[in-house]
BALOPA-475173 format. One record per atom (N, C-alpha, C): residue in three letters; atom name; x negated, y, z negated. Coordinates in pm, whole numbers, padded with zeros to 5 digits. Layout:
<kegus>
  marke  vokol      xx      yy      zz
    ALA     CA       X       Y       Z
...
</kegus>
This chain:
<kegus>
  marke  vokol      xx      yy      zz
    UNK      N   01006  -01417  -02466
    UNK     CA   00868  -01375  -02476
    UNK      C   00816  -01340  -02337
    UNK      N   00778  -01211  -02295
    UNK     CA   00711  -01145  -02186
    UNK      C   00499  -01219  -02188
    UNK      N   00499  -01286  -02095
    UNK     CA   00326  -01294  -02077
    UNK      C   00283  -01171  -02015
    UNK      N   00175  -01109  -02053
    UNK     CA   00133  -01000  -02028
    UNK      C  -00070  -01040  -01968
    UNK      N  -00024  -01013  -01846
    UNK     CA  -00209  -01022  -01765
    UNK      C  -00280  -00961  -01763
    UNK      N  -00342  -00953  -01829
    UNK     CA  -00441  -00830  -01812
    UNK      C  -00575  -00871  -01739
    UNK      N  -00671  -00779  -01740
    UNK     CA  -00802  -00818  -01627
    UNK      C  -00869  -00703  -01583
    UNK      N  -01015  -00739  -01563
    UNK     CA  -01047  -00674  -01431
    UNK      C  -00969  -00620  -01328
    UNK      N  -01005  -00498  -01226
    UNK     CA  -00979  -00528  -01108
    UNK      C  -01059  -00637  -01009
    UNK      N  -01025  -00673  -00947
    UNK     CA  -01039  -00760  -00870
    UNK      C  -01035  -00925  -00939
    UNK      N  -00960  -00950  -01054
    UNK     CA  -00979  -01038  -01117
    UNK      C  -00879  -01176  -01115
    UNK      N  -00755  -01146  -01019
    UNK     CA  -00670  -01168  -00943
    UNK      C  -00552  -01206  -01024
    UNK      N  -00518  -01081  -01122
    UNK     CA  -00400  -01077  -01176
    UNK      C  -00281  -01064  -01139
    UNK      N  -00259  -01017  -01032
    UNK     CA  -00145  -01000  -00957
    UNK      C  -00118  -01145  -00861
    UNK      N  -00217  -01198  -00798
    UNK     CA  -00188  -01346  -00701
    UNK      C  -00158  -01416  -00787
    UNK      N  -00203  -01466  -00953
    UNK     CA  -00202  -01542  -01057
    UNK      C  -00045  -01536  -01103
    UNK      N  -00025  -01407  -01147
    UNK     CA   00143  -01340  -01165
    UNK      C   00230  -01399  -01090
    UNK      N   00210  -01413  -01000
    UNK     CA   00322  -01396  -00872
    UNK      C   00292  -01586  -00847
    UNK      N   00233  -01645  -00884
    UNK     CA   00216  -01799  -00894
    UNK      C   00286  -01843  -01007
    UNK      N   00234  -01780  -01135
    UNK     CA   00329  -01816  -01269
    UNK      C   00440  -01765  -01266
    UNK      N   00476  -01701  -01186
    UNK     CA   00630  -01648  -01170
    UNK      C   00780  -01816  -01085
    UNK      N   00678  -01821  -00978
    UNK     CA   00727  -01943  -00951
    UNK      C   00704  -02068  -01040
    UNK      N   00624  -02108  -01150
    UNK     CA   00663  -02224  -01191
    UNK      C   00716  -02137  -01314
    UNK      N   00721  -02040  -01364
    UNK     CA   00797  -02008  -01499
    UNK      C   00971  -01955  -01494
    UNK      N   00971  -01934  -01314
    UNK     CA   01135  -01860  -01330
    UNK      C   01125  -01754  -01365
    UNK      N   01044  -01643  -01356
    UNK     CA   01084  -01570  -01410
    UNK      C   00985  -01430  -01318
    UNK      N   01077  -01326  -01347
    UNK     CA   01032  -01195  -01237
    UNK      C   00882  -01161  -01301
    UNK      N   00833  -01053  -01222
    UNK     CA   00682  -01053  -01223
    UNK      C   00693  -00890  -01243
    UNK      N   00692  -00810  -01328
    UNK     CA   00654  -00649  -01336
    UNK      C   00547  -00634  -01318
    UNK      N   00487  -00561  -01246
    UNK     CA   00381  -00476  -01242
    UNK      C   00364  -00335  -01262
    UNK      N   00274  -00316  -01332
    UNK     CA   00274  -00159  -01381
    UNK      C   00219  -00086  -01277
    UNK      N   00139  -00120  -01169
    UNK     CA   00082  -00008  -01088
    UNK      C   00176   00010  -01007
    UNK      N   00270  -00074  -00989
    UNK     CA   00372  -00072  -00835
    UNK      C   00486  -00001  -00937
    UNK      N   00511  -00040  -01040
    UNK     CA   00597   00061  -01090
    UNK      C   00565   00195  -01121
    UNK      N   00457   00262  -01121
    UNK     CA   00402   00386  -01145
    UNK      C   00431   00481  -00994
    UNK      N   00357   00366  -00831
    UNK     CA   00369   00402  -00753
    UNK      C   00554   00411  -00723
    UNK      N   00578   00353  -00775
    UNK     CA   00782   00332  -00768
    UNK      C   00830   00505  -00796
    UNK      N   00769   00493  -00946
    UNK     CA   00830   00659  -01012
    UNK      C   00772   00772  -00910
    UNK      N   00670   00720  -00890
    UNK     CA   00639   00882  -00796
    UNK      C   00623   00879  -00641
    UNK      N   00769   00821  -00633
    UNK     CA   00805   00889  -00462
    UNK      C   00752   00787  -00341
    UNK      N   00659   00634  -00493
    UNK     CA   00621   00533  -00332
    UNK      C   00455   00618  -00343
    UNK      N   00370   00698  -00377
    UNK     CA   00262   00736  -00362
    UNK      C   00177   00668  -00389
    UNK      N   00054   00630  -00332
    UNK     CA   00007   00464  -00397
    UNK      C  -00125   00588  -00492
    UNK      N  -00134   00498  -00619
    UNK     CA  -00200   00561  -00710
    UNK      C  -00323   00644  -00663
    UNK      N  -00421   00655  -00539
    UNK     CA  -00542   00696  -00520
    UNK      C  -00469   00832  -00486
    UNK      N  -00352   00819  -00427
    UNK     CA  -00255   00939  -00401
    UNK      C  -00230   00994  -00494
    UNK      N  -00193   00940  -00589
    UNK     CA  -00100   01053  -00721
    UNK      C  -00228   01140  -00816
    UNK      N  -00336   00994  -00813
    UNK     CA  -00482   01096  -00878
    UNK      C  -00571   01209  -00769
    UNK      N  -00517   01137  -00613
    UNK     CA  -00565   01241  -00562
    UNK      C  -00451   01431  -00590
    UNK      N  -00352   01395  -00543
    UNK     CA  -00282   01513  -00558
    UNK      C  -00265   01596  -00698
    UNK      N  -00319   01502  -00809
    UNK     CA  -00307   01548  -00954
    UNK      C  -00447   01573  -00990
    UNK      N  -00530   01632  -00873
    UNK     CA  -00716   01624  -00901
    UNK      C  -00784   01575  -00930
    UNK      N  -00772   01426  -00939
    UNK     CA  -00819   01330  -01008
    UNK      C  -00825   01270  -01204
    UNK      N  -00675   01352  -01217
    UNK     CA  -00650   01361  -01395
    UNK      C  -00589   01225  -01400
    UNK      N  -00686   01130  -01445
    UNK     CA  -00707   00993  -01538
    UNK      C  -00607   01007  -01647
    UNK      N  -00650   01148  -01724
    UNK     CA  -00523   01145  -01853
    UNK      C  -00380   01158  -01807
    UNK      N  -00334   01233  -01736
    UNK     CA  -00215   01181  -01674
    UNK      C  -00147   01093  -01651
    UNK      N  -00238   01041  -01570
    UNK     CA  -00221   00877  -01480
    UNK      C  -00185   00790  -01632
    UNK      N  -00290   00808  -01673
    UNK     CA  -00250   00708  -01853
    UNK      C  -00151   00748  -01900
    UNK      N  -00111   00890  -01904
    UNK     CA   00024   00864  -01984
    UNK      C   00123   00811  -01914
    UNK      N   00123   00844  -01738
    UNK     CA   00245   00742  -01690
    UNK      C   00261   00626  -01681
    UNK      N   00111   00568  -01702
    UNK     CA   00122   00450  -01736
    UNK      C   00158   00372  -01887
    UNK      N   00178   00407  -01948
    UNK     CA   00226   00423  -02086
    UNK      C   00379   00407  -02088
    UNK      N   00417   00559  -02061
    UNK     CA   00560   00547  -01999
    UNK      C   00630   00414  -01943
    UNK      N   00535   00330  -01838
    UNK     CA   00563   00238  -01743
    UNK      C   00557   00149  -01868
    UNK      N   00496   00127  -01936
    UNK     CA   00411   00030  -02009
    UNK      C   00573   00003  -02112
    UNK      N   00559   00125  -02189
    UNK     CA   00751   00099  -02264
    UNK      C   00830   00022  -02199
    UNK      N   00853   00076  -02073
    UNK     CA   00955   00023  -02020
    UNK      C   00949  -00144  -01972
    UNK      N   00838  -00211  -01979
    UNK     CA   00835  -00321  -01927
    UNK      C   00854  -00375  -02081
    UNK      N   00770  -00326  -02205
    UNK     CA   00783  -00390  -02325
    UNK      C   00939  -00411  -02376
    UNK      N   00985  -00345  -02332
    UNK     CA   01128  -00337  -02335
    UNK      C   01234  -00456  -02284
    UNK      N   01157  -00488  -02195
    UNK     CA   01232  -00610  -02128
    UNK      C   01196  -00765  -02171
    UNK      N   01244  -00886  -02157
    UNK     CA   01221  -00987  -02212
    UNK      C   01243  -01070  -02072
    UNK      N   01109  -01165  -02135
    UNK     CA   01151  -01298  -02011
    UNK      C   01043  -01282  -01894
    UNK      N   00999  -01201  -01896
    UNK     CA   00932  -01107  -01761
    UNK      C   00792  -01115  -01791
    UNK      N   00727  -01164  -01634
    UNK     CA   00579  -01181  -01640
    UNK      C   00538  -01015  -01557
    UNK      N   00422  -00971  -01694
    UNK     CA   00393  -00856  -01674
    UNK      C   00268  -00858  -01642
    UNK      N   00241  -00792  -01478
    UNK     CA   00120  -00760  -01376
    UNK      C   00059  -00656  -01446
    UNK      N  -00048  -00612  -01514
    UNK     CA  -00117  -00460  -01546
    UNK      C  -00227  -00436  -01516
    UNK      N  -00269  -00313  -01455
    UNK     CA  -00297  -00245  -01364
    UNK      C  -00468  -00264  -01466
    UNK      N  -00575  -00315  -01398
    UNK     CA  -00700  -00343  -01503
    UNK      C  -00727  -00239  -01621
    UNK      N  -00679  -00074  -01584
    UNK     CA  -00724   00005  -01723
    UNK      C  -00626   00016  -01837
    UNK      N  -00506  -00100  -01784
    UNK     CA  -00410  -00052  -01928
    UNK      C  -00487  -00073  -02082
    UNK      N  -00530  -00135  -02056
    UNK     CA  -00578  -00111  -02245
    UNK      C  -00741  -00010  -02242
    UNK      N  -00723   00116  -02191
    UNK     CA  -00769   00231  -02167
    UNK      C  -00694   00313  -02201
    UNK      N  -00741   00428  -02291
    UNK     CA  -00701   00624  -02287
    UNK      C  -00773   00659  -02282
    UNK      N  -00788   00792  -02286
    UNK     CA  -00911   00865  -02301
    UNK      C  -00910   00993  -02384
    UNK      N  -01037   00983  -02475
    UNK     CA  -01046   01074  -02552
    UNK      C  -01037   01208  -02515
    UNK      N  -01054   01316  -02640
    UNK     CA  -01099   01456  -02585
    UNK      C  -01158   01526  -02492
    UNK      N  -01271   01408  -02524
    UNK     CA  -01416   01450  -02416
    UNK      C  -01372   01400  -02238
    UNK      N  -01279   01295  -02299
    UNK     CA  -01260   01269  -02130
    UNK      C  -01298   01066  -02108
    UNK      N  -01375   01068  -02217
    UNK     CA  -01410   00915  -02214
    UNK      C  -01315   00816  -02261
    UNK      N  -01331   00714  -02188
    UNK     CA  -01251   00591  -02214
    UNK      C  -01251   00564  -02379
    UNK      N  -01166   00501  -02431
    UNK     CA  -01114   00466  -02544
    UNK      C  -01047   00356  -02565
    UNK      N  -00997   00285  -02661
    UNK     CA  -00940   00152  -02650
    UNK      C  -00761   00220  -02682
    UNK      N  -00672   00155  -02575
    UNK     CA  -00567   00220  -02559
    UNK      C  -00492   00117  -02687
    UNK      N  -00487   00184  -02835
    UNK     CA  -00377   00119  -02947
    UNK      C  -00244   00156  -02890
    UNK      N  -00205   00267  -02794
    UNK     CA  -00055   00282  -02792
    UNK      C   00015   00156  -02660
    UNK      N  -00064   00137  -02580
    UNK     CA  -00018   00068  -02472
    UNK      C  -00066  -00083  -02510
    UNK      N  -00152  -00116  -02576
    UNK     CA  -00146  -00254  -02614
    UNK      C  -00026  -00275  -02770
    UNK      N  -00024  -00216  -02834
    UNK     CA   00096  -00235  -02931
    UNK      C   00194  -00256  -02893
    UNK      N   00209  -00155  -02749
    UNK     CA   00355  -00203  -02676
    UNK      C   00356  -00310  -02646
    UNK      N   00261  -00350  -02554
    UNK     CA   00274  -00515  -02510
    UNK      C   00311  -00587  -02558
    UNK      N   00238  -00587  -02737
    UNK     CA   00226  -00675  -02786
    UNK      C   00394  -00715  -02882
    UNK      N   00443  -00631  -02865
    UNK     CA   00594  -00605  -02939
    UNK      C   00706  -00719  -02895
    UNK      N   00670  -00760  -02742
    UNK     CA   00729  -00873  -02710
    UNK      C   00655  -00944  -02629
    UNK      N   00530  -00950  -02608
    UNK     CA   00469  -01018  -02551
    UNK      C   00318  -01122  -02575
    UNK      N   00271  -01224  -02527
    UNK     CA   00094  -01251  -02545
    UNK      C   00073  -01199  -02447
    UNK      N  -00058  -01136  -02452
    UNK     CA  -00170  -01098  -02366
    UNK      C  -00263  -01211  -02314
    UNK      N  -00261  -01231  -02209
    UNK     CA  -00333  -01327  -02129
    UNK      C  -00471  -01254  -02079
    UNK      N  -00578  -01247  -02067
    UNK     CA  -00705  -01199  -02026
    UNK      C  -00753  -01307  -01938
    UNK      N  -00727  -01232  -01746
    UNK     CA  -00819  -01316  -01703
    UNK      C  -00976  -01259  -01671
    UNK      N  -01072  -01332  -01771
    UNK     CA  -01193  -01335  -01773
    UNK      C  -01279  -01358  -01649
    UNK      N  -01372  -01258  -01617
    UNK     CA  -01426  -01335  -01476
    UNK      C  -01610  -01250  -01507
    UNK      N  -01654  -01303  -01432
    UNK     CA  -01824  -01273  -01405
    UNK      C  -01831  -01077  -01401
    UNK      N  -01893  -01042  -01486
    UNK     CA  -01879  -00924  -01442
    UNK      C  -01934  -00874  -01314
    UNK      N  -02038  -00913  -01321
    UNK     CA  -02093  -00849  -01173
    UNK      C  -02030  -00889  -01052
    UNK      N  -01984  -01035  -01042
    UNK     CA  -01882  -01021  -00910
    UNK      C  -01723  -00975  -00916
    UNK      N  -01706  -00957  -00981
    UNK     CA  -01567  -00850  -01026
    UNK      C  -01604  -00703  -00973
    UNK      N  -01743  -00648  -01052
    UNK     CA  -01757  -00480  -00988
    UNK      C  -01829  -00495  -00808
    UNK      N  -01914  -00595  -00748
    UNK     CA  -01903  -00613  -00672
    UNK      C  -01769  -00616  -00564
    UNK      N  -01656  -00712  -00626
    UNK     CA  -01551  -00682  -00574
    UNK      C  -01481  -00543  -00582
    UNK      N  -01482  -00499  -00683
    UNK     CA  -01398  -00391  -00690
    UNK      C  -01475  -00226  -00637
    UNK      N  -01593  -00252  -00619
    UNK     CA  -01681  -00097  -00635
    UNK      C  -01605  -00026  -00490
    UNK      N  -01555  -00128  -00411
    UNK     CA  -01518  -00053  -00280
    UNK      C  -01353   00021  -00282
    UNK      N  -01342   00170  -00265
    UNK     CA  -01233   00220  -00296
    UNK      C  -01166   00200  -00164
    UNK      N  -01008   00190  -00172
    UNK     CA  -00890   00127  -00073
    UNK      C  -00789   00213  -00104
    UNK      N  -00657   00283  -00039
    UNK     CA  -00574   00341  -00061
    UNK      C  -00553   00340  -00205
    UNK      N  -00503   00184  -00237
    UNK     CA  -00419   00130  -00362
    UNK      C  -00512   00141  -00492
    UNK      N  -00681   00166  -00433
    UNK     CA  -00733   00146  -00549
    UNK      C  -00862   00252  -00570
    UNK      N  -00822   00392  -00637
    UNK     CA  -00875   00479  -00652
    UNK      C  -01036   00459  -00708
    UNK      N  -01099   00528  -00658
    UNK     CA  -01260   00460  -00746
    UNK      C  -01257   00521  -00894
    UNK      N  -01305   00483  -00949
    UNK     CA  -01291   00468  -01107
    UNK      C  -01349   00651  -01170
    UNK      N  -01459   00635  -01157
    UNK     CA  -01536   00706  -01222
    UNK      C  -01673   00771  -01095
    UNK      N  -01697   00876  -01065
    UNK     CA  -01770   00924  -00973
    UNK      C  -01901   00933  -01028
    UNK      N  -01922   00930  -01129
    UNK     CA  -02041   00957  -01251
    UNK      C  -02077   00821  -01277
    UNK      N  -01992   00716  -01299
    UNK     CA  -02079   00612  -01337
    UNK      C  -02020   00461  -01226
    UNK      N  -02102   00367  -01260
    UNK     CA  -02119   00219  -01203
    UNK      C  -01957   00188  -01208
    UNK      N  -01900   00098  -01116
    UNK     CA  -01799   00064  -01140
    UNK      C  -01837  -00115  -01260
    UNK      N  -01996  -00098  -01194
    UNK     CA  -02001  -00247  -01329
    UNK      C  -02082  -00174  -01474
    UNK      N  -02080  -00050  -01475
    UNK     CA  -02109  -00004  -01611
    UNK      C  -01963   00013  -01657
    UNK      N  -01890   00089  -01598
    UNK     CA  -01716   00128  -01607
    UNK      C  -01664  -00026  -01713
    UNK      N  -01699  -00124  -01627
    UNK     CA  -01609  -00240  -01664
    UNK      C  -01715  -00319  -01767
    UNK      N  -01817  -00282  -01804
    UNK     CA  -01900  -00334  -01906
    UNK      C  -01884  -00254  -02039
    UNK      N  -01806  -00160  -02003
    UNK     CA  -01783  -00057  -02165
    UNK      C  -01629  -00130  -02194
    UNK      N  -01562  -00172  -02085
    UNK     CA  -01468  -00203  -02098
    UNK      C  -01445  -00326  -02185
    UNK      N  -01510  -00411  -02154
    UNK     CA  -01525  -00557  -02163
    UNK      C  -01473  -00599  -02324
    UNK      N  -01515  -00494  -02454
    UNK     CA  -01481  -00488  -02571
    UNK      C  -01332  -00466  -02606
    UNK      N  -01263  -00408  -02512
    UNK     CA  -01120  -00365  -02550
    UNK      C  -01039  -00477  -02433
    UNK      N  -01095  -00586  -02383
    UNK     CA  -01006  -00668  -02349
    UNK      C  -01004  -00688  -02484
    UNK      N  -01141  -00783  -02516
    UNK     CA  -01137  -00873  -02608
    UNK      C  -01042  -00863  -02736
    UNK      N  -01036  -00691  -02756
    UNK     CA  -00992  -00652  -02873
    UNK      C  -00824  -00720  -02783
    UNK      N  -00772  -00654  -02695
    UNK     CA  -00619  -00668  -02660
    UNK      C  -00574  -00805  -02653
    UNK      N  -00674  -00896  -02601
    UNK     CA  -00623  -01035  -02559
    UNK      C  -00603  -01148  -02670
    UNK      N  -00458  -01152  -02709
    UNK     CA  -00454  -01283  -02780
    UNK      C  -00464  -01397  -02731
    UNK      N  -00495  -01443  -02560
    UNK     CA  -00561  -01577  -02532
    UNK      C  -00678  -01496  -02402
    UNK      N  -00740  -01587  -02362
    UNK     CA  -00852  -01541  -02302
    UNK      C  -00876  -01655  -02176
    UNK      N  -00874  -01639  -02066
    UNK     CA  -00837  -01741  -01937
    UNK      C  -00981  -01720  -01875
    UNK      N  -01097  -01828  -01849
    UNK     CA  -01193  -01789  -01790
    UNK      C  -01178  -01823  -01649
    UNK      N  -01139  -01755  -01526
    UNK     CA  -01132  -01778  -01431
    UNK      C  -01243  -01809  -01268
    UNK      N  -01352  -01776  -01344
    UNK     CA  -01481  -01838  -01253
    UNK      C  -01460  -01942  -01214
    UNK      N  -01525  -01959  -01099
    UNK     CA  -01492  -02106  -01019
    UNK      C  -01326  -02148  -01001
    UNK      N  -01272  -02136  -01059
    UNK     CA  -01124  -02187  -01039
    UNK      C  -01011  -02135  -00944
    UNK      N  -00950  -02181  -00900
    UNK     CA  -00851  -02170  -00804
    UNK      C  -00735  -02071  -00853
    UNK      N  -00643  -01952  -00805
    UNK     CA  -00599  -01905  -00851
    UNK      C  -00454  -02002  -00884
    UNK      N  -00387  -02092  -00810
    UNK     CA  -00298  -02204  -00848
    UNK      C  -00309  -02252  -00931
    UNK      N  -00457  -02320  -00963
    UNK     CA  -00463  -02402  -01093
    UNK      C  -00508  -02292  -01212
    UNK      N  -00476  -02208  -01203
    UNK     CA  -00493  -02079  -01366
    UNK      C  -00355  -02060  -01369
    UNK      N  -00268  -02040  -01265
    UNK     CA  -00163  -01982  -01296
    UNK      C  -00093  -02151  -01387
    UNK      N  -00087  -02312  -01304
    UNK     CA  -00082  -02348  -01350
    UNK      C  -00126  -02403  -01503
    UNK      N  -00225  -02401  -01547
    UNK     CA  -00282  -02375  -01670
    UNK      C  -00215  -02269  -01780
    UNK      N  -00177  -02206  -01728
    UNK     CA  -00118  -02068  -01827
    UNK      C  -00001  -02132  -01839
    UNK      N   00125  -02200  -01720
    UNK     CA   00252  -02272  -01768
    UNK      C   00219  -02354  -01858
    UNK      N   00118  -02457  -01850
    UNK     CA   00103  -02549  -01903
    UNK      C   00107  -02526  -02037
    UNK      N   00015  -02408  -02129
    UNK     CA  -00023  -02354  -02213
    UNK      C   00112  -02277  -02267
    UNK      N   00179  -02230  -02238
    UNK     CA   00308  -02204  -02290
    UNK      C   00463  -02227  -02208
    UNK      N   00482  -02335  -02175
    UNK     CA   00600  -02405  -02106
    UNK      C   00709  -02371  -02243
    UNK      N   00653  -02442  -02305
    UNK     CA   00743  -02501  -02452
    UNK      C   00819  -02361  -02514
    UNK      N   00722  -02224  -02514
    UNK     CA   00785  -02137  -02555
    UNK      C   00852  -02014  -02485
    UNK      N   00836  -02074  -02342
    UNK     CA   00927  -01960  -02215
    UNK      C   01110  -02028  -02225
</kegus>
């Protein structure tokens, strides 16, 4: 059985990963570092910059990425905060059924839950690795439309306010030791 993290950005899915990796034994995939892997090492603000900023793209390689980790067993899976995102016709976000089905094929979805406003606080500031979202809207409106398609993806739900990222990652072993 693959645990699968999902989250916010800035919600500290990746430090959490890479903690439950050491008490579970077991490797840590990440989908954004594997996306940046397929294309040449380009860190994603790169690949949407050089691809004009096409979101639908980016989703389908993340998709792509997304198979390939569902594919594997045993493996704690890092994902990148919009995987359970597509986007429609118009261009708007959508609840991603193809990339959470994958997950879910060999994996639980873990949701770490956090405050919204200090999450888009954290995250509103763009960094190489982390392209700004949407130029048109809030990065805490972005992640408040969002907030419905965790809920929909996450078969457990981790509230991580106040807490230490050690003691969540521990908490999550604790919570499924018996079936890793």
């Amino acid at each position: 059985m693959n645990l699968i993290i999902i989250g916010m950005r800035g919600a500290g899915k990746s430090n959490v990963s890479r903690r439950l990796s050491v008490l579970a034994k077991r490797t840590v995939m990440c989908t954004d570092v594997l996306i940046e892997y397929e294309n040449g090492g380009r860190s994603i603000s790169q690949i949407l910059d050089d691809d004009g900023g096409d979101w639908r793209a980016f989703r389908d390689m993340e998709y792509a990425v997304v198979k390939k980790v569902a594919a594997m067993t045993n493996v704690i899976v890092d994902c990148g905060g919009g995987v359970i995102v597509d986007l429609d016709e118009n261009g708007e976000e959508i609840f991603s059924e193809r990339k959470v089905a994958e997950l879910k094929k060999t994996g639980t979805i873990i949701w770490l839950k956090g405050d919204l406003k200090r999450l888009a606080r954290k995250a509103a500031k763009k960094t190489e690795q982390r392209p700004t979202l949407d130029a048109q809207k809030s990065t805490e409106e972005i992640m408040r439309r969002r907030l419905p398609f965790y809920q929909r993806a996450a078969d457990v739900v981790i509230d991580i306010e106040g807490k230490d990222r050690q003691v969540l990652a521990e908490k999550i072993f604790r919570q499924f030791e018996t079936r890793l």
